[in-house]
Z-matrix of the N, CA and C atoms (Angstrom, degrees):
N
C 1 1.448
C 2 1.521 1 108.62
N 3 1.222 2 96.72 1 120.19
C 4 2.041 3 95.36 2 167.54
C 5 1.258 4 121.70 3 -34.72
N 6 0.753 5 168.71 4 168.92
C 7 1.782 6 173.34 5 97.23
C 8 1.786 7 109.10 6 -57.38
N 9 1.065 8 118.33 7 170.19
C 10 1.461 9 130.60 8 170.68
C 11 1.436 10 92.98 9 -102.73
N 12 0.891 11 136.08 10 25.18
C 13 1.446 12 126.02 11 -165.03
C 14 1.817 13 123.33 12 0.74
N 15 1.213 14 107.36 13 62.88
C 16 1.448 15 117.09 14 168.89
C 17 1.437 16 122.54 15 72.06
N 18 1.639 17 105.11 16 32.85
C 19 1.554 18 131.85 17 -146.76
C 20 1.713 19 93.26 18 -66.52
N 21 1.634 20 105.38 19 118.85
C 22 1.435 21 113.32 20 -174.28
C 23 1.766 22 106.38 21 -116.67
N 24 1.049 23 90.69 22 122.62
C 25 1.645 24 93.10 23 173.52
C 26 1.583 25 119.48 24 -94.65
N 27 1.190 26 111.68 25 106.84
C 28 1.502 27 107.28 26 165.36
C 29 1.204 28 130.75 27 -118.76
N 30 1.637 29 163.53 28 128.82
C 31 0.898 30 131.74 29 -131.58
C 32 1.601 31 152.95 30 34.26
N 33 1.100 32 117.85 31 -5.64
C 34 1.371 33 123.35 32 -175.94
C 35 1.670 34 114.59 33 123.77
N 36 1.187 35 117.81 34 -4.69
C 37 1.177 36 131.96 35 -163.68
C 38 1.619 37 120.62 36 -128.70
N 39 1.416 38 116.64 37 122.30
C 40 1.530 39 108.54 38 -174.41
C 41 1.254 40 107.29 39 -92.84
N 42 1.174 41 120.26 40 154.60
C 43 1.487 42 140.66 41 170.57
C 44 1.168 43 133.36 42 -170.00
N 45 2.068 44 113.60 43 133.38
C 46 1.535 45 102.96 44 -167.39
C 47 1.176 46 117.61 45 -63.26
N 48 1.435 47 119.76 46 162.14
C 49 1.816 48 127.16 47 176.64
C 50 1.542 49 99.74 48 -149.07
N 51 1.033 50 107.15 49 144.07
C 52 1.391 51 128.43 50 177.52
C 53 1.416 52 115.22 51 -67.77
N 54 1.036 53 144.38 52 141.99
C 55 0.921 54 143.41 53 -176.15
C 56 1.861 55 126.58 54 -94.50
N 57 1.491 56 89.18 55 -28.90
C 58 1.423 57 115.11 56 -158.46
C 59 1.335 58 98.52 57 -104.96
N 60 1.226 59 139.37 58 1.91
C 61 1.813 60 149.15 59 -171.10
C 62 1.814 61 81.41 60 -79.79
N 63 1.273 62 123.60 61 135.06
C 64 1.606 63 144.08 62 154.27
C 65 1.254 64 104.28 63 -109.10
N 66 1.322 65 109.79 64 124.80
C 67 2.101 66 109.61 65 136.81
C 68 1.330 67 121.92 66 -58.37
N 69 0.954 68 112.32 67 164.29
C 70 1.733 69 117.05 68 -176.86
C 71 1.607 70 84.41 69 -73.30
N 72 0.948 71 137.06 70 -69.55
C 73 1.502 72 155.79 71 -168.93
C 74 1.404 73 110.29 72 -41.14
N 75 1.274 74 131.79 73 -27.37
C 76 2.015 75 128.15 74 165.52
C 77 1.378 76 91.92 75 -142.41
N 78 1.620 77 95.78 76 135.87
C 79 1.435 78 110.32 77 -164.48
C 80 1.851 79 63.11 78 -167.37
N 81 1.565 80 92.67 79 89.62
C 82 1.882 81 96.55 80 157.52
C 83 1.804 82 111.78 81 -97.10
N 84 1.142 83 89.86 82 149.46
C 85 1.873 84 112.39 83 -175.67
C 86 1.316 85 78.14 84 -93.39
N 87 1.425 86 124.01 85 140.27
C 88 1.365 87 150.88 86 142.81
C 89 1.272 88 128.00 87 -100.33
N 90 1.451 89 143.88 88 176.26
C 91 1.603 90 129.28 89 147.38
C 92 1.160 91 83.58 90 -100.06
N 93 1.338 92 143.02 91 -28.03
C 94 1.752 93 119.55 92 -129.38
C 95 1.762 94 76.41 93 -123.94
N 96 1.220 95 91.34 94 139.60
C 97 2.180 96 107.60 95 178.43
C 98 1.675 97 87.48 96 -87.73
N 99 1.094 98 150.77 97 -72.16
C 100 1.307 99 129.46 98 160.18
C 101 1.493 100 136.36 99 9.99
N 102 1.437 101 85.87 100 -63.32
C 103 1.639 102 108.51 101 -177.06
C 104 1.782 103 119.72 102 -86.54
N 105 1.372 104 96.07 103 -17.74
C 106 1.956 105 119.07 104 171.74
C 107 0.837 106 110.51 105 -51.12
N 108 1.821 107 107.21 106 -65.46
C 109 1.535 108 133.29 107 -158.40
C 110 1.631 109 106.61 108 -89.16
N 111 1.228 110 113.60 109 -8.93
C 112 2.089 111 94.69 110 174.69
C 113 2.052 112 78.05 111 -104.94
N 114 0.971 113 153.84 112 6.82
C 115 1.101 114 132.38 113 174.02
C 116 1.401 115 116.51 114 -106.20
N 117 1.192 116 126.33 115 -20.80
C 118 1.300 117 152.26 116 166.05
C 119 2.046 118 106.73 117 -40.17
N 120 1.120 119 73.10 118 -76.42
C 121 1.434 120 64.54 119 160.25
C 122 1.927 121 141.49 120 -6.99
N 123 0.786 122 117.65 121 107.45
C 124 1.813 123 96.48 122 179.89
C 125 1.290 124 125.96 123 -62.78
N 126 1.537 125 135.63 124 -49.80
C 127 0.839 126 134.44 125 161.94
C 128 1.531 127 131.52 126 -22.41
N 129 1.324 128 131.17 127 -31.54
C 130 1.475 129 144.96 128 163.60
C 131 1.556 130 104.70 129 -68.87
N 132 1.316 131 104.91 130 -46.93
C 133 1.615 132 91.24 131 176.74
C 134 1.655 133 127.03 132 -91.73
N 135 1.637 134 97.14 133 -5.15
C 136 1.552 135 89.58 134 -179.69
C 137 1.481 136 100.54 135 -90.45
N 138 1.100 137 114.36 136 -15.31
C 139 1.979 138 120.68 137 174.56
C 140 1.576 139 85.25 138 -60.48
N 141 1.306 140 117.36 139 -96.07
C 142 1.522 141 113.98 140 -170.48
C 143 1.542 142 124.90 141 -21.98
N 144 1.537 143 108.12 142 -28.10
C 145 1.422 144 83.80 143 179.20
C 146 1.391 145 108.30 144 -105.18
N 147 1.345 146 135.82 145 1.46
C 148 0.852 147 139.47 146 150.59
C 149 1.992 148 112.94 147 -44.00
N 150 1.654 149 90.52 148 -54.97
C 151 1.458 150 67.82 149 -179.06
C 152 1.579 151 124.32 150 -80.15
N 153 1.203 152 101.59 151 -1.52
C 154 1.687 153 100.46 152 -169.94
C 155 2.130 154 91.21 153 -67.53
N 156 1.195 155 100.16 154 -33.83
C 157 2.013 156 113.01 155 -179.96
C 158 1.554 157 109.14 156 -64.50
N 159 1.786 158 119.28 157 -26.93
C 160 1.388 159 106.03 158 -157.83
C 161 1.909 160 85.16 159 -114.94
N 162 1.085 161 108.70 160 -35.01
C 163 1.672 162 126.87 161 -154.77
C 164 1.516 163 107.74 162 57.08
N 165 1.755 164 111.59 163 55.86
C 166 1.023 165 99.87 164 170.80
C 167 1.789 166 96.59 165 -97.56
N 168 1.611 167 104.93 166 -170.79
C 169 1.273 168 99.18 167 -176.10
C 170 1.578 169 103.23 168 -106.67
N 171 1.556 170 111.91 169 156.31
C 172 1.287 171 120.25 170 -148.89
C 173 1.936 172 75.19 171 -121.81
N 174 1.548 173 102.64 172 171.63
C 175 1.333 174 118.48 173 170.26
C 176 1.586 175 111.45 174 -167.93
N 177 1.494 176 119.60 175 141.99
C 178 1.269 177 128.35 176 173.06
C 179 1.280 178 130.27 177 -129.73
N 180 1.280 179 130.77 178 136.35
C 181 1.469 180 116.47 179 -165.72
C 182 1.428 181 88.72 180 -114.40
N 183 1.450 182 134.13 181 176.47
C 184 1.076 183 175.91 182 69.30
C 185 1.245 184 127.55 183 -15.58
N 186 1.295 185 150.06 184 119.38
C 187 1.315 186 148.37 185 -171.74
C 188 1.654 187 106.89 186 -146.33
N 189 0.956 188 111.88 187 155.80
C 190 1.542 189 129.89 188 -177.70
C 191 1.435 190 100.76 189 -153.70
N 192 1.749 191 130.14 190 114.07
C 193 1.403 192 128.64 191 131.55
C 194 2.014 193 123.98 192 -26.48
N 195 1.390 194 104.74 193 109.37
C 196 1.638 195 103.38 194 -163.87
C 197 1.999 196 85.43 195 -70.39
N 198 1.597 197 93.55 196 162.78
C 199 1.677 198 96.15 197 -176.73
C 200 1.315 199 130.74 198 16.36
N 201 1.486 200 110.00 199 59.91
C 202 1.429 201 104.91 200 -162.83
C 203 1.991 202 101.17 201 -97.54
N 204 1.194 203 101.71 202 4.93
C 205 1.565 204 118.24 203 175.48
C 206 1.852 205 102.53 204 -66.42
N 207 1.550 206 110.37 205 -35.61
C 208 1.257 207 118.32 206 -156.93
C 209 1.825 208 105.71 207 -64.70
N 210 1.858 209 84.75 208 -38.62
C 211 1.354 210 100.14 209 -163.36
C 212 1.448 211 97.86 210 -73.86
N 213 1.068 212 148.79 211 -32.30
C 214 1.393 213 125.00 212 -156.85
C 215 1.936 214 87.29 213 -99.99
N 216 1.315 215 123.41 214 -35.81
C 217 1.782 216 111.23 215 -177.83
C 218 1.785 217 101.21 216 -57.48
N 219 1.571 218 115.76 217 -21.83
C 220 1.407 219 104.28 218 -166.24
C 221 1.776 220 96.63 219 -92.45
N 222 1.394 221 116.04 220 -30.95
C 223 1.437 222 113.72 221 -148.37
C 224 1.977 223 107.10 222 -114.12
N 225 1.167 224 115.70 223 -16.00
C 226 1.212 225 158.19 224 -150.30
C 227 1.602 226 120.81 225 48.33
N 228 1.167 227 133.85 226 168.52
C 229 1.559 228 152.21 227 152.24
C 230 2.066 229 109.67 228 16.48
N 231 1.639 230 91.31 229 -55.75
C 232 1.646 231 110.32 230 -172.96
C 233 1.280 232 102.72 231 -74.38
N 234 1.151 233 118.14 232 -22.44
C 235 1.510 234 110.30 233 -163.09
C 236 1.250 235 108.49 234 -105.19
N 237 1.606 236 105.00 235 -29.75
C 238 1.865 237 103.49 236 171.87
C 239 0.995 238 84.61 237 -81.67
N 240 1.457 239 167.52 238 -140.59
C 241 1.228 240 163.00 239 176.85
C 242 2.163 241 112.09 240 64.02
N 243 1.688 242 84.68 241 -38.89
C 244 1.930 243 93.66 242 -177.85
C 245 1.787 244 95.67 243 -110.87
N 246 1.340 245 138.01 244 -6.65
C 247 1.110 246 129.04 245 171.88
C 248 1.160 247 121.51 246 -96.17
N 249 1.662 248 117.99 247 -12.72
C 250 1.925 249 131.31 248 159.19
C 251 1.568 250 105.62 249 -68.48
N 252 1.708 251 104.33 250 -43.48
C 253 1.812 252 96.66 251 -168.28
C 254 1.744 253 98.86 252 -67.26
N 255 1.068 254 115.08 253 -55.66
C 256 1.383 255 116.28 254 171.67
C 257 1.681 256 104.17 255 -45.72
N 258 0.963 257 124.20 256 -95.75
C 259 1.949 258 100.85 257 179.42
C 260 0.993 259 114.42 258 4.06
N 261 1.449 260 120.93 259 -72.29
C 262 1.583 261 137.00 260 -153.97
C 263 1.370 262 106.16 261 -61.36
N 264 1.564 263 119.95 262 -33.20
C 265 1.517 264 121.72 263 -162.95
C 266 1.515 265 84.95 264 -87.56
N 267 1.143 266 121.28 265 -36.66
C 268 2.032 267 119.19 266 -172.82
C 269 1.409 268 101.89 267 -56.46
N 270 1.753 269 114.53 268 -66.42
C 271 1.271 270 108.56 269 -179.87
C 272 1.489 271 117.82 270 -56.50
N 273 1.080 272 126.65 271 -52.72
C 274 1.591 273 121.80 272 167.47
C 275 1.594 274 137.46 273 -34.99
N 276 1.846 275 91.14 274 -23.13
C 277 1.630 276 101.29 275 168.48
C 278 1.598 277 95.92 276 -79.18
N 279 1.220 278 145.64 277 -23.06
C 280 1.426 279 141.64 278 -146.32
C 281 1.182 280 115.39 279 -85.26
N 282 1.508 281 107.81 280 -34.42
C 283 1.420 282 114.90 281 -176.69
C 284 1.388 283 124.54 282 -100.26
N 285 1.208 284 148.11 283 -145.18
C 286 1.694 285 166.44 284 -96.00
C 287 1.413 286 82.96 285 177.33
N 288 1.495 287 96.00 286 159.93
C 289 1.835 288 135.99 287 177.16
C 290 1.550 289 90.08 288 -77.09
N 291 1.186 290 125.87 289 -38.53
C 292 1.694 291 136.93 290 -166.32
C 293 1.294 292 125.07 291 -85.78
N 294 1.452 293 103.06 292 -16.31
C 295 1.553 294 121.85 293 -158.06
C 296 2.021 295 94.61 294 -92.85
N 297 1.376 296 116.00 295 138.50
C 298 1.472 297 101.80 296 159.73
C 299 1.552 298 104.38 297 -120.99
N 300 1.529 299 106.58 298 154.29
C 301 1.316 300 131.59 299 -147.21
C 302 1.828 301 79.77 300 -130.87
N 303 1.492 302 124.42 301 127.38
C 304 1.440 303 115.90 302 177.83
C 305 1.710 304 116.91 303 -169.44
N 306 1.226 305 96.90 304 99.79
C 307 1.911 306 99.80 305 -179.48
C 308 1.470 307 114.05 306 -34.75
N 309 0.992 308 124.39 307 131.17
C 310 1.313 309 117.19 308 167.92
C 311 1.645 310 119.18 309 -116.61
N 312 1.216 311 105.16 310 17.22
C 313 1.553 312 113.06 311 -175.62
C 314 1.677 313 118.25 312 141.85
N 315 1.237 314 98.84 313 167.92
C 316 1.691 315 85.72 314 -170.54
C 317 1.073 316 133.32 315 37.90
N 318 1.782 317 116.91 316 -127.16
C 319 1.550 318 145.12 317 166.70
C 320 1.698 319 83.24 318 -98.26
N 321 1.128 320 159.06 319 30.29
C 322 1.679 321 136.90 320 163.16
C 323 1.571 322 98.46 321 -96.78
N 324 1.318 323 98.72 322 162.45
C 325 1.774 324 109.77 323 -179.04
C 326 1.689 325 87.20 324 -151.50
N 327 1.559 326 117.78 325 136.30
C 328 1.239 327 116.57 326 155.62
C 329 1.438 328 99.47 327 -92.93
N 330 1.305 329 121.53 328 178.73
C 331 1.686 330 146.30 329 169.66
C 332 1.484 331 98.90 330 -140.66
N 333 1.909 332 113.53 331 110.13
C 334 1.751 333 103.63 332 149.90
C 335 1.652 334 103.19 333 -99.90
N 336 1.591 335 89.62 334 138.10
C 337 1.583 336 104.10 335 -165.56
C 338 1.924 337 97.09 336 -107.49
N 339 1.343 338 116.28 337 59.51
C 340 1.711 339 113.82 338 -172.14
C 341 2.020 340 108.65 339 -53.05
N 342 0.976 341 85.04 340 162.27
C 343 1.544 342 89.54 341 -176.59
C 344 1.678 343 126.81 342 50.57
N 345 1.800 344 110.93 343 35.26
C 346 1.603 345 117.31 344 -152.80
C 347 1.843 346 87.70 345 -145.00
N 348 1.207 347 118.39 346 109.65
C 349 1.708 348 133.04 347 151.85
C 350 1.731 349 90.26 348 -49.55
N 351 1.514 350 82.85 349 165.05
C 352 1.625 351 106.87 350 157.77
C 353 1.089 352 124.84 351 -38.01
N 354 1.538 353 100.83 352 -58.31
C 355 1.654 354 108.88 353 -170.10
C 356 1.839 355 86.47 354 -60.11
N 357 0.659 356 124.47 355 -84.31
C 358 1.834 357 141.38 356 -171.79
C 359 1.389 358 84.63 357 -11.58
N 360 1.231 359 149.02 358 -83.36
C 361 1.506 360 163.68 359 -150.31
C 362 1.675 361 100.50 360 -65.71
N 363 1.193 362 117.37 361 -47.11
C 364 1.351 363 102.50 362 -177.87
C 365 1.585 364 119.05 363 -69.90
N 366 1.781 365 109.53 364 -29.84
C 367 1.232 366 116.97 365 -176.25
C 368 1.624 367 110.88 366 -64.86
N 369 1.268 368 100.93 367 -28.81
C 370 1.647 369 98.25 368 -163.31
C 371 1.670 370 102.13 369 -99.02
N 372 1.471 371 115.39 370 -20.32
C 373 1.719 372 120.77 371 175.89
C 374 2.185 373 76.88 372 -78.76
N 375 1.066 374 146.19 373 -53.08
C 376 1.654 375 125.82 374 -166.93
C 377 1.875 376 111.32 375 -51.47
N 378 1.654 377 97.08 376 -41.05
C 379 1.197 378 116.37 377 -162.42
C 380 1.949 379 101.22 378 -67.48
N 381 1.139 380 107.17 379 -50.78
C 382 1.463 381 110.63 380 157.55
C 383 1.454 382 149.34 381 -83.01
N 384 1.518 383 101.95 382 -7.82
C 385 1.435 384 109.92 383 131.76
C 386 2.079 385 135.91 384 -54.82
N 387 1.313 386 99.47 385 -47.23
C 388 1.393 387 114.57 386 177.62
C 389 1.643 388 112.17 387 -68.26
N 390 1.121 389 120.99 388 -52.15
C 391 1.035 390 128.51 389 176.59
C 392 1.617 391 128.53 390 -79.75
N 393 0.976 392 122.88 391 -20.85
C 394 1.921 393 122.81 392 122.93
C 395 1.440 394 118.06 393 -43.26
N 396 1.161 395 127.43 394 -48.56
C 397 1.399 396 135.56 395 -173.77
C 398 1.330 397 109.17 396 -53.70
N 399 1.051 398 105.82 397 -51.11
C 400 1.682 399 126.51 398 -162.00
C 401 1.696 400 107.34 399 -80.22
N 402 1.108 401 116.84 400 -34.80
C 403 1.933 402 109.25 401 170.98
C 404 1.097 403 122.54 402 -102.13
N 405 0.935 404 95.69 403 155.90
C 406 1.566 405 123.88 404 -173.40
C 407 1.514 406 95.73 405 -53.36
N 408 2.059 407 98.58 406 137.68
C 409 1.615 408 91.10 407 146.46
C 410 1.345 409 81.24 408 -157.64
N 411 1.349 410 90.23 409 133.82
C 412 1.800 411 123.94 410 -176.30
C 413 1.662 412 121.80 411 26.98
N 414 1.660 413 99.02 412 34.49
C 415 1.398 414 124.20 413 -179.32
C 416 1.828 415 112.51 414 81.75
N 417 1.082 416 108.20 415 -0.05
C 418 1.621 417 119.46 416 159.17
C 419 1.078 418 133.21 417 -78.41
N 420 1.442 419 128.94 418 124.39
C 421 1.384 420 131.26 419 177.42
C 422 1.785 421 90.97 420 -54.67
N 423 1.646 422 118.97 421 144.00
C 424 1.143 423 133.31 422 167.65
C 425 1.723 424 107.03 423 -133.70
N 426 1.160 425 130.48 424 144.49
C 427 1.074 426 123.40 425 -170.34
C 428 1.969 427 94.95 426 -153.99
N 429 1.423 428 127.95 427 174.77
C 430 0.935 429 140.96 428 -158.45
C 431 1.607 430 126.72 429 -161.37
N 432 1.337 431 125.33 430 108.34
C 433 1.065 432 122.75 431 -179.15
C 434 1.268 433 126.74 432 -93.43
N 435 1.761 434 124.00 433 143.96
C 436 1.567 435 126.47 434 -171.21
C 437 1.223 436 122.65 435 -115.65
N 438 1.270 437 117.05 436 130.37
C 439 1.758 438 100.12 437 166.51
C 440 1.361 439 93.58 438 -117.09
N 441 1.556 440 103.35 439 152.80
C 442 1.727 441 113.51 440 -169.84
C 443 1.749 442 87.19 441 -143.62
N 444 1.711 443 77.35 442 133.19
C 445 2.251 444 112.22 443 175.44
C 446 1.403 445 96.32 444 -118.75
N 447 1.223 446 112.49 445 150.05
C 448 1.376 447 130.95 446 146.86
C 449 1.571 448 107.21 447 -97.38
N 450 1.072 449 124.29 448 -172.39
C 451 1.345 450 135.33 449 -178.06
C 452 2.046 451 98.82 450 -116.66
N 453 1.371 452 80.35 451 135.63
C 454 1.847 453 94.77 452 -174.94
C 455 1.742 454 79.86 453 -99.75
N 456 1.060 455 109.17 454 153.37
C 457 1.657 456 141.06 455 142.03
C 458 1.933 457 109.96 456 -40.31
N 459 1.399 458 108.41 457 114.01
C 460 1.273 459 108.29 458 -163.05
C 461 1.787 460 128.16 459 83.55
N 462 1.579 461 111.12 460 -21.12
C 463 1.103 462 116.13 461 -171.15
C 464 1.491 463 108.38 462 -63.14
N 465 1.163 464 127.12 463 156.92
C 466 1.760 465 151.15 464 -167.15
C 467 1.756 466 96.01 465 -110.38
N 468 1.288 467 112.41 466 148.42
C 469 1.496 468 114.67 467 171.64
C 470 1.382 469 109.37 468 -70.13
N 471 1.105 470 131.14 469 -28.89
C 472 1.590 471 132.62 470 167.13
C 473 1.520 472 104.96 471 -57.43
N 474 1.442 473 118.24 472 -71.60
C 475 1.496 474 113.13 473 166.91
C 476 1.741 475 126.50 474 -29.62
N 477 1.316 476 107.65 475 -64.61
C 478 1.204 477 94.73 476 178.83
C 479 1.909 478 121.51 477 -75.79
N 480 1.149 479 132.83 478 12.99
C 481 1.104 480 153.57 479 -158.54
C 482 1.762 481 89.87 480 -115.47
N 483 1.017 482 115.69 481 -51.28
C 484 1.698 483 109.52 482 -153.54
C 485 2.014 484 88.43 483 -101.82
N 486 1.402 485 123.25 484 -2.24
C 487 1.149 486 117.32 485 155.38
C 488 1.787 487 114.56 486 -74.42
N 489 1.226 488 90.28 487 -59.31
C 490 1.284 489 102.97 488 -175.21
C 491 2.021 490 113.13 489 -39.75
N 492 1.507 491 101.00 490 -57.68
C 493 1.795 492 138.48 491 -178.56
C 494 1.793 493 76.00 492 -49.90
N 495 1.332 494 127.88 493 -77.11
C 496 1.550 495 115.94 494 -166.28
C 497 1.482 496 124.78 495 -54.32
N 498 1.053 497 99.40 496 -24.02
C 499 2.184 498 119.06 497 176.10
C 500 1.468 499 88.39 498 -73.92
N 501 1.092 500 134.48 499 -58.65
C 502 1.839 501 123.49 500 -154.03
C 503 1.911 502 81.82 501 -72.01
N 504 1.149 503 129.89 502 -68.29
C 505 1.455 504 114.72 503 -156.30
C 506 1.221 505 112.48 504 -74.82
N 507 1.740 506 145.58 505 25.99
C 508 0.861 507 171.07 506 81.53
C 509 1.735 508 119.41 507 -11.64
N 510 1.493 509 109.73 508 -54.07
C 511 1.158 510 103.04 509 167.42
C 512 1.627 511 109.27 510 -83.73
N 513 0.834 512 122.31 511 -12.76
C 514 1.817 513 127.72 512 -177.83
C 515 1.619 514 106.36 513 -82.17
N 516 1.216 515 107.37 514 -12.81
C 517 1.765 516 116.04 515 -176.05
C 518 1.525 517 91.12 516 -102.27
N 519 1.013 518 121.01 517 -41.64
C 520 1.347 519 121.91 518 -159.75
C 521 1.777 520 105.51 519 -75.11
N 522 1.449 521 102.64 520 -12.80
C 523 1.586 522 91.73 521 178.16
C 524 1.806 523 106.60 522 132.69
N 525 1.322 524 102.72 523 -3.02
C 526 1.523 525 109.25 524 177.30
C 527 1.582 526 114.12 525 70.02
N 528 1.250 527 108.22 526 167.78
C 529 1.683 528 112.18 527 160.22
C 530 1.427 529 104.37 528 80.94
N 531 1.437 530 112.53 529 20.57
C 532 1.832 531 101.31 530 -158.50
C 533 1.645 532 101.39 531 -146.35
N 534 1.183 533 116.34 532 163.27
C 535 1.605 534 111.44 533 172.24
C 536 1.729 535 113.01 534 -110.32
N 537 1.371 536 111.60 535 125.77
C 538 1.208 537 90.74 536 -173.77
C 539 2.155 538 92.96 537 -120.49
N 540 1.162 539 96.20 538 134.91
C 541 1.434 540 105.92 539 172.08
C 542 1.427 541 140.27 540 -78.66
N 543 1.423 542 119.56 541 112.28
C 544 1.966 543 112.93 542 -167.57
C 545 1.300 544 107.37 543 -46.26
């Protein structure tokens, strides 16, 4: 199966990134290999320490494509494969020059929302809920569920990641299609 290979939006522009590259400087302990590998990443930890430098407030969403299993048994592999890159370009219209937009596996997408409160995170996880909602994919309603963290004082990128990871399957229990906040 194709992959997006870890399709990161920054500025307006996609490009692959590794997922698995560490700084010497964040090296988060996880339990969950899931939760290792979208935190692994640097970018999650150089946001954090940025804010621990600015104390501004940081925010992360969580996202999951709802039944997105359906779409590739109905449409096959290639085609869910062209209805994630399309996601990615939707969510990527949603956010900031500042904001990163970044697959972390499967149908999941994290969002770090730097310089964004709660309120800030919920508006822009609504704003990218709706606007998934609203296009077309391959004449199927597609829809998308969020869980949204802020960053606590002391919190670890694993911490706020596996808050966030419990808010999206929270909204996926709750009935899908919805954002629910840690």
């Amino acid at each position: 199966v194709a992959m997006l290979n870890d399709a990161v939006k920054k500025g307006g522009a996609f490009a692959s990134q590794s997922v698995g590259g560490l700084s010497g400087a964040f090296i988060p302990v996880c339990e969950d290999q899931a939760l290792a590998n979208a935190v692994r990443d640097d970018s999650l930890g150089l946001e954090i320490a940025a804010v621990e430098r600015t104390r501004s407030p940081l925010s992360l969403l969580v996202l999951d494509v709802d039944h997105f299993k359906q779409i590739n048994d109905s449409f096959g592999h290639d085609a869910g494969d062209k209805v994630l890159r399309s996601i990615a370009q939707v969510l990527g219209g949603c956010v900031r020059i500042i904001d990163i937009v970044a697959r972390v596996g499967g149908e999941e997408f994290a969002v770090i929302l730097p310089h964004t409160d709660a309120q800030g995170a919920h508006e822009v996880a609504q704003r990218m809920r709706v606007a998934v909602a609203q296009a077309s994919w391959l004449g199927q309603p597609t829809t998308i569920s969020i869980g949204a963290a802020s960053l606590r004082a002391a919190e670890t990128a694993c911490g706020l990641y596996a808050r966030a990871d419990a808010a999206l399957y929270a909204a996926k229990k709750s009935g899908r299609n919805r954002v629910v906040a840690a």
